[in-house]
C-alpha positions as CSV (number, residue, x, y, z in Angstrom):
1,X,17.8,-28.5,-176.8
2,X,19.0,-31.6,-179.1
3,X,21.2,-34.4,-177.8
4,X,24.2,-32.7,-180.3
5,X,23.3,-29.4,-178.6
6,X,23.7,-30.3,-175.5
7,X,26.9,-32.1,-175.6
8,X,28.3,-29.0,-177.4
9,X,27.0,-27.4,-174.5
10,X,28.9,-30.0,-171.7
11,X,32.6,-30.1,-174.0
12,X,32.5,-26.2,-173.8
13,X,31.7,-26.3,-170.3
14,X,34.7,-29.1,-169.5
15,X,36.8,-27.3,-171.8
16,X,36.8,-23.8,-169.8
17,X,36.9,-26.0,-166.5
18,X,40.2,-27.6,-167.6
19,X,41.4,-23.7,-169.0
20,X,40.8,-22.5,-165.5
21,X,42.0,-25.3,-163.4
22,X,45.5,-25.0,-165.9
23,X,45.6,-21.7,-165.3
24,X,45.6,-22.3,-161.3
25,X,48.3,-25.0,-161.4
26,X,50.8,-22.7,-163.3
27,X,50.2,-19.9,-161.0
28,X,50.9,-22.5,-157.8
29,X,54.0,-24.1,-159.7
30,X,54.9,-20.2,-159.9
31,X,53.5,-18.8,-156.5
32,X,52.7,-21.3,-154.6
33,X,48.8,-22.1,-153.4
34,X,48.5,-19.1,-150.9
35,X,49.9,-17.0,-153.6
36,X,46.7,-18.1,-156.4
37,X,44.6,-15.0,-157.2
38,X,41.1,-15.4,-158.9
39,X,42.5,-12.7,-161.2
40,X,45.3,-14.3,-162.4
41,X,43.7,-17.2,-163.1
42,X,40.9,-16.0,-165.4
43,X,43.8,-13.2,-166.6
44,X,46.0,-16.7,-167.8
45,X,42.9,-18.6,-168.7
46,X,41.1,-15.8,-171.0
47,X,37.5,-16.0,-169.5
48,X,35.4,-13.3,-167.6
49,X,35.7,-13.2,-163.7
50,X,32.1,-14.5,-163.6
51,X,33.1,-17.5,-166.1
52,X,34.8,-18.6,-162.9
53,X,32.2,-18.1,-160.3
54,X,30.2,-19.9,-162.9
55,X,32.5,-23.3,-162.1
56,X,33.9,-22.5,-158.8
57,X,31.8,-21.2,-156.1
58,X,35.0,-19.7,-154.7
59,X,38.6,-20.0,-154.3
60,X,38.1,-22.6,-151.5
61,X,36.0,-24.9,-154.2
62,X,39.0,-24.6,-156.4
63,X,41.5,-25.5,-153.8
64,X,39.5,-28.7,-152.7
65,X,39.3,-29.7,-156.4
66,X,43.3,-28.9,-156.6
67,X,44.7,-30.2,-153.4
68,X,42.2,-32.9,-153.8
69,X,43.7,-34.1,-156.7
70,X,47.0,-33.9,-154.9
71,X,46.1,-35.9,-152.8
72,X,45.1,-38.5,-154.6
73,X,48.0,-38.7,-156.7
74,X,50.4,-39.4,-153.6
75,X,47.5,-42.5,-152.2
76,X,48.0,-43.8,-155.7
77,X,51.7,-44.4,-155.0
78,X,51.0,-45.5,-151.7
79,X,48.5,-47.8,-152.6
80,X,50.7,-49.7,-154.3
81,X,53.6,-49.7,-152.0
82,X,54.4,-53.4,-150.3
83,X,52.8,-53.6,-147.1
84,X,54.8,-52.1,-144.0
85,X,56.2,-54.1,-141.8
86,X,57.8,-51.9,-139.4
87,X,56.8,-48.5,-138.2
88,X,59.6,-46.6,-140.5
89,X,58.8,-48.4,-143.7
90,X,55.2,-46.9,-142.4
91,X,57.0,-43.1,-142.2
92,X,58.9,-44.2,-145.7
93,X,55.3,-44.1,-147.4
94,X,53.2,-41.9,-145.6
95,X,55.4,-39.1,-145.6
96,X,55.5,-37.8,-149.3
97,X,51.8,-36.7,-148.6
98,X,52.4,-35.6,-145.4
99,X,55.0,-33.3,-146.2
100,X,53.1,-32.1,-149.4
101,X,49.9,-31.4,-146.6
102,X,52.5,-29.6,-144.5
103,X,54.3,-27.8,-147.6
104,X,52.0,-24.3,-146.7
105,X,50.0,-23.5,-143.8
106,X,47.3,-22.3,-145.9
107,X,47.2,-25.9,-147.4
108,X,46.7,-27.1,-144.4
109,X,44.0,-24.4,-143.6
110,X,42.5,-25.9,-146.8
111,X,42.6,-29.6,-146.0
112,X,41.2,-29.1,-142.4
113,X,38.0,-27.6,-143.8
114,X,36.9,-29.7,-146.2
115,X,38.0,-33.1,-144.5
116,X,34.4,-33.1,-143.1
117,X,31.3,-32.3,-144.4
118,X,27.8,-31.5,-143.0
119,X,25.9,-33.0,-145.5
120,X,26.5,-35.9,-148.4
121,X,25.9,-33.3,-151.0
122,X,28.8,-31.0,-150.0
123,X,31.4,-34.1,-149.5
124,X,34.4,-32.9,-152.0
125,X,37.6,-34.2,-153.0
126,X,39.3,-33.5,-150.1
127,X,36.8,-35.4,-148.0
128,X,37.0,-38.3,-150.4
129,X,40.9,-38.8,-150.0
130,X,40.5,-38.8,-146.1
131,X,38.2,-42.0,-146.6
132,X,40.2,-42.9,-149.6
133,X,43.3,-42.6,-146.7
134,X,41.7,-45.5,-144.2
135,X,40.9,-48.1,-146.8
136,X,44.0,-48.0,-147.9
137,X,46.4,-47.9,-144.7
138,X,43.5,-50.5,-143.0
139,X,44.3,-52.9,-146.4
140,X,48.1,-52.9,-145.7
141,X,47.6,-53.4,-141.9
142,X,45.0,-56.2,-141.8
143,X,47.8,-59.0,-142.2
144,X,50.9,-56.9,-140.8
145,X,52.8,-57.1,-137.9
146,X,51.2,-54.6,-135.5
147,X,48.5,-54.5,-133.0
148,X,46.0,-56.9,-133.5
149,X,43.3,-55.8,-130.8
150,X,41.6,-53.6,-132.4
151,X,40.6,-54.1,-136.0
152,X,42.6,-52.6,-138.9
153,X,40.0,-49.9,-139.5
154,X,40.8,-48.3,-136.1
155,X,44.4,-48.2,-136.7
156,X,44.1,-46.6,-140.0
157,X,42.0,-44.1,-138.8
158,X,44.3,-43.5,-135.7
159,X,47.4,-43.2,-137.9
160,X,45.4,-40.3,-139.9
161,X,44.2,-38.4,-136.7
162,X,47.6,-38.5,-135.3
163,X,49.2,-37.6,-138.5
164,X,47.2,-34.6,-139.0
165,X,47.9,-33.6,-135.2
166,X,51.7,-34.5,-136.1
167,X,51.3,-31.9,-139.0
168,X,49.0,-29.2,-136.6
169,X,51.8,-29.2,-133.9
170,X,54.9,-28.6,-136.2
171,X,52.8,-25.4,-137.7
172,X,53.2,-24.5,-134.2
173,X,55.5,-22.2,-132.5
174,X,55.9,-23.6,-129.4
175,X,55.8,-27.2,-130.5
176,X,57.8,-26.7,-133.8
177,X,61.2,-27.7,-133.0
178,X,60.5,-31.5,-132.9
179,X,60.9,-33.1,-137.2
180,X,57.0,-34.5,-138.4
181,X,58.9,-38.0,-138.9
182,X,59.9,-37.6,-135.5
183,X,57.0,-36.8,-133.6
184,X,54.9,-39.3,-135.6
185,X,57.1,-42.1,-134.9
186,X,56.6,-41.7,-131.3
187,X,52.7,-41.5,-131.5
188,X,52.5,-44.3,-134.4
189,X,54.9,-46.5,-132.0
190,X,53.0,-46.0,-129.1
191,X,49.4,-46.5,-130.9
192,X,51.0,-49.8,-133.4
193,X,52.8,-51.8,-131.5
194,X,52.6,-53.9,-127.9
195,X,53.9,-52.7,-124.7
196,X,57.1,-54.6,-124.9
197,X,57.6,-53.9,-128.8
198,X,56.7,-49.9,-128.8
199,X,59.5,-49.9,-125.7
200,X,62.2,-51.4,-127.3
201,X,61.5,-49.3,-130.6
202,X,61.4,-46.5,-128.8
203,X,64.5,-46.9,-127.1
204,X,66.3,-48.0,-130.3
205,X,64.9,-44.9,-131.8
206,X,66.9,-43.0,-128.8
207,X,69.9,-44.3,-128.7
């Protein structure tokens, strides 16, 4: 196949991708993501049902690719908020994505299994934003006012595992009456700041 062949080949190829991946964002904006049928989305995108498996190798690829993207729009803004330097101008920032992980259960569903990966070739988007997540809080926390024991790595990636458990326990029915910003301010004042410090937030957050 010639060079001009096969670059006819690859803009027909991105061209169907971004037809299909259209398709799927109108029927979310419509239906939501738990509501996204591979039908519809080849019906709206005018391909074959096996023009999709062709892409995606199944709804879950999609999603990652989708939710991925998500993602990464809200760590754009947040990457270039001003450092925080208190824990709600922390909450103030973090919790756009947060409430756009929590917006569906099944989003949730989605994030929690492809936030790891077994092996380097099956790290996806999803994956990428959780390590995209700690560079960016550990950047705004290695000069700020909060712990300085451990290094700002450590933090970050304390902040995600307790803002993912924050986001678990409201999906839950015996721990869902407590508000996400709530229950993360409790575990993000007891992990940030000193004895002395987390105690007088804590009761200022009380009274």
């Amino acid at each position: 196949m010639s060079t001009f062949m096969a670059r006819a080949v690859q803009q027909r190829t991105l061209k169907t991708r971004a037809r299909l991946t259209d398709a799927a964002r109108q029927i979310i904006a419509e239906c939501g993501y738990e509501g996204l049928r591979i039908e519809e989305v080849v019906k709206r995108a005018g391909v074959a049902k096996g023009t999709f498996f062709a892409h995606f190798h199944d709804k879950d690829a999609l999603m990652d690719i989708l939710i991925g993207a998500e993602i990464d729009s809200y760590l754009d803004r947040i990457e270039v908020c001003s450092p925080p330097r208190t824990i709600d101008d922390l909450l103030d920032a973090l919790l756009p994505l947060l409430e756009f992980m929590s917006c569906e259960r099944y989003v949730f569903d989605v994030i929690l299994r492809h936030s790891g990966a077994a092996a380097c070739d099956a790290i996806g988007p999803i994956a990428e934003t959780f390590a995209r997540h700690d560079a960016v809080v550990a950047e705004w926390l290695a000069d700020g006012p909060f712990r300085s024991d451990v290094s700002p790595d450590l933090l970050a990636q304390g902040i995600q595992a307790f803002s993912v458990q924050s986001i678990a326990l409201n999906f839950c029915a015996i721990n869902n009456t407590v508000p996400l910003r709530t229950r993360l301010s409790e575990y993000l004042t007891a992990w940030l700041l000193p004895g002395s410090q987390s105690a007088a937030a804590h009761s200022a957050a009380s009274a």
